[in-house]
N, C-alpha and C positions, 0 to 999 in steps of 0.2 A: 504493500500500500504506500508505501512511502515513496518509494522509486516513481509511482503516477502520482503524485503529487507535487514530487519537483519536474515531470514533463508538465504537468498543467500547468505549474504557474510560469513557464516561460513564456504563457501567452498574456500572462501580466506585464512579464518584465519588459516586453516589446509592445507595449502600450497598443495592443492588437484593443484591444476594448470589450465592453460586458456581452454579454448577449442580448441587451439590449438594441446596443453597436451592433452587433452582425443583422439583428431582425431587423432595423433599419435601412440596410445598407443592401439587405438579399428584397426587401420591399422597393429599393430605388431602380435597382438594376434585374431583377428579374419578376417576369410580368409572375409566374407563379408564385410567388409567397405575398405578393400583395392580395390582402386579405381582409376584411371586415375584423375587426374587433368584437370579442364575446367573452363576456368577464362574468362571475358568478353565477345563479342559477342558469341564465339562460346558457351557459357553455356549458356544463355539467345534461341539459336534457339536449344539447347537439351532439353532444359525446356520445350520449344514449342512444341517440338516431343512429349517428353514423355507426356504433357495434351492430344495431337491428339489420340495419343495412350489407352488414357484413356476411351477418347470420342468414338473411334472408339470400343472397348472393351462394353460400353454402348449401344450403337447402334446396336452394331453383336447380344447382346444378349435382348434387349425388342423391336428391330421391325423388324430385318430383319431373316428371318426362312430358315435357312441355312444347306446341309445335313452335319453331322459330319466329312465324311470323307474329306471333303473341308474346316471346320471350324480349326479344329484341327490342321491341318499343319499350314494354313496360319497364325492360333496366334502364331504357333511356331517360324515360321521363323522369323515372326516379334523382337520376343524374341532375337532370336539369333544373329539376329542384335545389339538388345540393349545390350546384354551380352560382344559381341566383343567392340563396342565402351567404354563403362565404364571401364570393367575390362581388366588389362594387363596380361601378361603371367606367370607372377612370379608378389612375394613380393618385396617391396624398394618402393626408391624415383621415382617417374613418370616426366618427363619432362611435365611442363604445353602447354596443346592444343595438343598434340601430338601422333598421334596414326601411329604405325609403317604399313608399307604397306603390310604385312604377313596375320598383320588382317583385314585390308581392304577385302583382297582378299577372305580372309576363312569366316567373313563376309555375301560376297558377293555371295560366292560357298555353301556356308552352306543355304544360304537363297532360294539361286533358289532350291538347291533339296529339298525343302518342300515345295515352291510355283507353284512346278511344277505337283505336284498329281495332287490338286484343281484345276487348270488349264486345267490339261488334265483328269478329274474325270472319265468322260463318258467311254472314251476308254479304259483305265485301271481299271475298275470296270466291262467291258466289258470281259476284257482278265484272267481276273479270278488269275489263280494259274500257267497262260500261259505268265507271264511278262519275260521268254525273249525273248518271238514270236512278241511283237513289239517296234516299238523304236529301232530298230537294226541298226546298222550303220555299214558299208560295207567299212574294210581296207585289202585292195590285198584280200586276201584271208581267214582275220580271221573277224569272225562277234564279233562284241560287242554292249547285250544288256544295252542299256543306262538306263532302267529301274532300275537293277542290279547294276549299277557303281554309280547312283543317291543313290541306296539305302545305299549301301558302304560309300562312302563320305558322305551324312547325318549327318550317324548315327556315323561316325568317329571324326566328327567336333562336332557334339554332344556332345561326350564324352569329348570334350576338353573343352568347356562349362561348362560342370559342374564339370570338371577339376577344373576349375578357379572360380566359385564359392562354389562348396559346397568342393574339396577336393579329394583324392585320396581313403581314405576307399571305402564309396561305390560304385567305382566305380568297384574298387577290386573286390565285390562281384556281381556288374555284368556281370562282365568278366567270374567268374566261371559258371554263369549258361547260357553264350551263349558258353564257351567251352563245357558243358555237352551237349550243344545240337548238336554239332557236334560229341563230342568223345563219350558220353554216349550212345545219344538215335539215333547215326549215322544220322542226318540228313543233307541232301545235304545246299550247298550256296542258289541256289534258293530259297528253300523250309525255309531257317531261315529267309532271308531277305524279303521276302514275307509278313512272317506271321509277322515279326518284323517292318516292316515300309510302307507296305499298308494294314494294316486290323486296325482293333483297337483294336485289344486286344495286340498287344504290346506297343511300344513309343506311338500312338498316342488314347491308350487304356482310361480308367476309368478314373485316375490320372489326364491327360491333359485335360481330357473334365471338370472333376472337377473346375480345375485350370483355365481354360478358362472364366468361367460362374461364380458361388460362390465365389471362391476365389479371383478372380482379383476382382469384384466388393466389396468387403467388405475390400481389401485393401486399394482402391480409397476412399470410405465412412471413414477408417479409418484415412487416411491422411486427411481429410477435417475435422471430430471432430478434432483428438487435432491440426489441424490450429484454433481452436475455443479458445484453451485455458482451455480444461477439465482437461486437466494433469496435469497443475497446482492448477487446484481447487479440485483436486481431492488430492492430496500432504497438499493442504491449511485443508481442511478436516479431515484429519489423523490426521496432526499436532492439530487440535482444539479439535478431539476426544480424543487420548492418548497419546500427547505430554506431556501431565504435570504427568503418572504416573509411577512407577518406573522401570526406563528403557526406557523411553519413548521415545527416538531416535528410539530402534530397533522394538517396535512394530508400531511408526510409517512405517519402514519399512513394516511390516509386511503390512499393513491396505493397505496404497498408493499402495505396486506392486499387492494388490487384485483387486484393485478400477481401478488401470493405465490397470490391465490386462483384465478386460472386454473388455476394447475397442480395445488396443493392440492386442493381443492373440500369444506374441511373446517375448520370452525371453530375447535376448538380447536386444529391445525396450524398453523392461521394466526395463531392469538394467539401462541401458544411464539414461533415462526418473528421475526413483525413488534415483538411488544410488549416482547421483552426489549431491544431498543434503542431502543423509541419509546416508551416509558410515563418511561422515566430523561429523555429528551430535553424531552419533554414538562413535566414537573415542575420540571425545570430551568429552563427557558423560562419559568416563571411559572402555570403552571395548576394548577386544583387537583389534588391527587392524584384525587379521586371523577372529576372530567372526564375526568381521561386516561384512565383505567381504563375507563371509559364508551366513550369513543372508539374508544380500539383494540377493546374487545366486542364494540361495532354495527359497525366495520371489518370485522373478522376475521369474523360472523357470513356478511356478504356474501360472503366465499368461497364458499357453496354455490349461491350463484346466478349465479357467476360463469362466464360460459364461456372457454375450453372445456369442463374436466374441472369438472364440477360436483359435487353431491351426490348420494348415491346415489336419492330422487327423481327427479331428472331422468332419469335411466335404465331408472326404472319407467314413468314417463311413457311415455318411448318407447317399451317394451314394450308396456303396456298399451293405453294410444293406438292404437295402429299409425301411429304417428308417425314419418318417418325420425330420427334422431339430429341428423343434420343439419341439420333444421328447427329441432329445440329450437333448436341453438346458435344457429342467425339471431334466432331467436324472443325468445330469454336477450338479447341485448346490450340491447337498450332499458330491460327494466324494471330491467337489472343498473345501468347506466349512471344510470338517472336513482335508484335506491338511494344510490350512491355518491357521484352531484350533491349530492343533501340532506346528508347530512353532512358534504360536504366547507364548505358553503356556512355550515351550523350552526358549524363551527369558524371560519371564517372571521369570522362575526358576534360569535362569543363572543370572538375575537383582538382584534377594533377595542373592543369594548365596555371590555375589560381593559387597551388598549394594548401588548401583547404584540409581540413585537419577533421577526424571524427569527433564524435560526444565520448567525453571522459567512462569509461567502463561501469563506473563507481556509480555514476549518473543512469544506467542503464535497467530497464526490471532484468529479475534473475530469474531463470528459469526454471528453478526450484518453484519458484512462486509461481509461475506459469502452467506448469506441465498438471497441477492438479485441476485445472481449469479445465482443460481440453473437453471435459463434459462436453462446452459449450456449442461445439459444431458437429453435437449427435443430431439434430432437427438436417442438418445441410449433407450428413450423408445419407439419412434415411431417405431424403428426399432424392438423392443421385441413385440410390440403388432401386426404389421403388420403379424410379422411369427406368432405368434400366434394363428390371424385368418384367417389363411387361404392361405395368399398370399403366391407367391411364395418366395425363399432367392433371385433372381437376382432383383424382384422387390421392395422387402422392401429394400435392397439394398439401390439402385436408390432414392427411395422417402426420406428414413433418413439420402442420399447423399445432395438434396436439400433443406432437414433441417436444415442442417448444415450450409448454405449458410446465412438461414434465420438468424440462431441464429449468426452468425460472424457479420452481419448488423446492428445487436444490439446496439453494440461497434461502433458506426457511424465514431469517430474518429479515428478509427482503424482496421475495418471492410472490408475498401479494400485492405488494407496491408494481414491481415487473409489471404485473399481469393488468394492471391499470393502466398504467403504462403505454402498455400496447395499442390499445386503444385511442387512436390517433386523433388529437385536437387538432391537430392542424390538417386541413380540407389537401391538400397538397398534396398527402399522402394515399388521400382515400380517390384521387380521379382526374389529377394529373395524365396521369396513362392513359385516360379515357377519353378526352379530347382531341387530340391529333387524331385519332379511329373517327370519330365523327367528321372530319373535314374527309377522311379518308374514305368513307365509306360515299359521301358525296362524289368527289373524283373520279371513285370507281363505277356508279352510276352514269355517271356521262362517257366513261370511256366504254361501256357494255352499250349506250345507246347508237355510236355513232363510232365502234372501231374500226378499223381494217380487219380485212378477211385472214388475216395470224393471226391476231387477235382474237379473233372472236373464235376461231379452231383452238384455242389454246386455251381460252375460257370452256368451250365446250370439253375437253379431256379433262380441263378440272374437275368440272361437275359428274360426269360418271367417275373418277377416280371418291371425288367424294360423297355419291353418294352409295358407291361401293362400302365405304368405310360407314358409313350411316347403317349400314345394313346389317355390317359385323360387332359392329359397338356393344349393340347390348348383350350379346350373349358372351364377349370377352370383358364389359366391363359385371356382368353378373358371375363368372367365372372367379375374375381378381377378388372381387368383396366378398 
């Protein structure tokens, strides 16, 4: 314990500043952590929500067998709720508890036109490419199909969603390819909104289903390891591997955002995570502030290629592919491994060029102290061996989720703190990943309406390839369990 106490407060002594400082600074410059404020009761019953949400997420996908076009909206809207609540309209200061009645409302309007397919599945799945023959609503004399104004609205609040969390670029870029699909390949209102927000091959397409199933559950499984406290043993680690040799801040860097990025699979995670004690360490040691900063960026970037748990890519990959999951990760170690070579080797060259000297040994944790820890990465190989053999990723998932539980219990005097813990206040965690899928699911919509002819051959072997796999699912995921 004392060895991480004097690695923490070097980020005292380089006037790195509180956590208040960094939640400030991750609010200015990245659009994801700017967030609405929620301080007392009303944070404690979002907290509540967002575990429900978790739970319920859990449930949709290992017991109850759901058609996709009913699954996929309902997680959405759900989403879009949590989106509205957390994040505000623009950047600044947020008034604490307070969410203005604009969003309540679009909220509220956003969520029924996606709970209202699954709702009404039957009829509309019934009406084919004939959605505005029902649902008409009769004013004097003009009809309006509400199908059509649902779809509208949607997918308009939509866009403001990921407005708000991911940004303005690709949104830009999916604006150009639902303009081509009206000016280029002349296709009527009907006919885009159709194909764009009740089929699945646009918004509620590959992406979301992806998103829905894999990814949310390996974000949940995520947040419950480092509630365990790997991220720090995994830092503690580094520091006892190559802290002591020359340079040994930055290839600490290097080592911890490989180690943090297994479990992470997410960049800016891994920078918070690794950089607040290795950027101080680092500048200490002699480097220039631009290097370190440099260092831990391309470290922590590598997090998404890191296996196991990677970036939400690699997920699509296997989706769309028809790749098992399990290949990725064999696949990932090599080019992951040889990313993290290069840098580590770059710091190494720039350490001798400078003379740079390691952390005194004395300064270092011991590995005495370490090695009875190693508990702590029984959740991340259950999880590597379950995919392994055989199971499916929603249930190894699940099983290395209540791993996690196990191993936080360990720590008996601190084990039910953990488990609260995990339970993620900050909205960030809980659907970050699920944004970029929504622009993406749009995108892939227009490119299904209006591809070229490889394209569209290449789309078709997907689809028997997956729904081959639809077919064999449940008799080898009722096998597994």
């Amino acid at each position: 314990m004392a060895e991480n106490e004097k690695l923490n407060n070097v980020a005292v002594d380089n006037d790195v500043g509180t956590m208040e400082d960094v939640d400030a600074i991750m609010k200015k410059y990245d659009r994801e952590s700017n967030t609405r404020v929620w301080e007392g009761t009303p944070r404690k019953i979002l907290r509540v929500l967002t575990a429900l949400f978790g739970i319920f997420l859990i449930v949709m996908n290992m017991w109850i067998k759901m058609d996709e076009r009913a699954r996929r909206p309902l997680f959405l809207g759900l989403v879009i709720i949590l989106v509205f609540i957390y994040y505000p309209i623009k950047k600044g200061s947020q008034k604490v508890n307070y969410m203005p009645w604009y969003d309540i409302v679009m909220a509220a309007v956003g969520a029924f036109c996606f709970f209202f397919y699954p709702l009404n599945l039957e009829k509309i799945v019934t009406a084919g490419t004939r959605i505005q023959k029902v649902f008409v609503v009769q004013i004097g004399s003009v009809s309006i199909p509400l199908l059509i104004v649902f779809a509208i609205v949607g997918t308009l609040i939509l866009v403001e969603c990921c407005r708000r969390v991911v940004g303005m670029p690709i949104i830009c870029v999916a604006a150009v390819f639902v303009l081509y699909a009206f000016l280029g390949a002349g296709k009527d209102l009907k006919t885009v909104m159709y194909n764009l927000f009740y089929t699945t091959t646009g918004i509620l397409g590959t992406p979301i289903g992806v998103c829905s199933t894999y990814i949310a559950l390996f974000v949940i499984f995520g947040a419950f390891l480092e509630a365990t406290g790997v991220a720090n043993f995994f830092i503690d680690c580094a520091n006892a591997l190559v802290g002591w040799a020359s340079g040994g801040p930055a290839k600490v860097a290097v080592v911890s955002s490989a180690l943090c990025g297994m479990v992470s699979g997410s960049s800016v995670g891994n920078t918070v995570t690794t950089g607040s004690v290795t950027i101080p360490m680092m500048k200490k040691t002699g480097y220039p502030p631009e290097f370190a900063g440099a260092v831990e960026a391309a470290s922590s970037t590598g997090g998404q290629i890191m296996p196991p748990i990677m970036g939400a890519a690699a997920f699509l990959m296997a989706e769309m592919v028809g790749v098992p999951y399990a290949d990725i990760i064999v696949r990932a170690i090599l080019p992951a491994f040889l990313y993290f070579l290069g840098i580590f080797l770059g710091v190494h060259f720039k350490a001798k060029k400078l003379g740079l000297k390691g952390l005194p040994r004395e300064e270092l944790p011991k590995w005495k102290i370490l090695l009875p820890q190693i508990y702590l990465i029984l959740p991340l190989v259950v999880l590597v061996y379950m995919i392994m053999i055989g199971f499916t990723m929603a249930t190894a998932a699940v099983y290395a989720t209540l791993y996690c539980v196990v191993v936080a219990m360990i720590s008996r005097e601190e084990g039910k703190k953990k488990l609260v813990m995990a339970i993620p206040p900050d909205p960030a965690s809980v659907h970050d990943p699920h944004e970029p899928q929504l622009r993406a699911g749009h995108l892939h919509g227009r490119e299904r309406q209006h591809a070229l002819p490889c394209h569209r051959l290449r789309a078709a072997g997907y689809q028997l390839r997956h729904q081959q796999a639809q077919r064999q699912e449940p008799a080898h995921h009722h096998r597994r369990v």
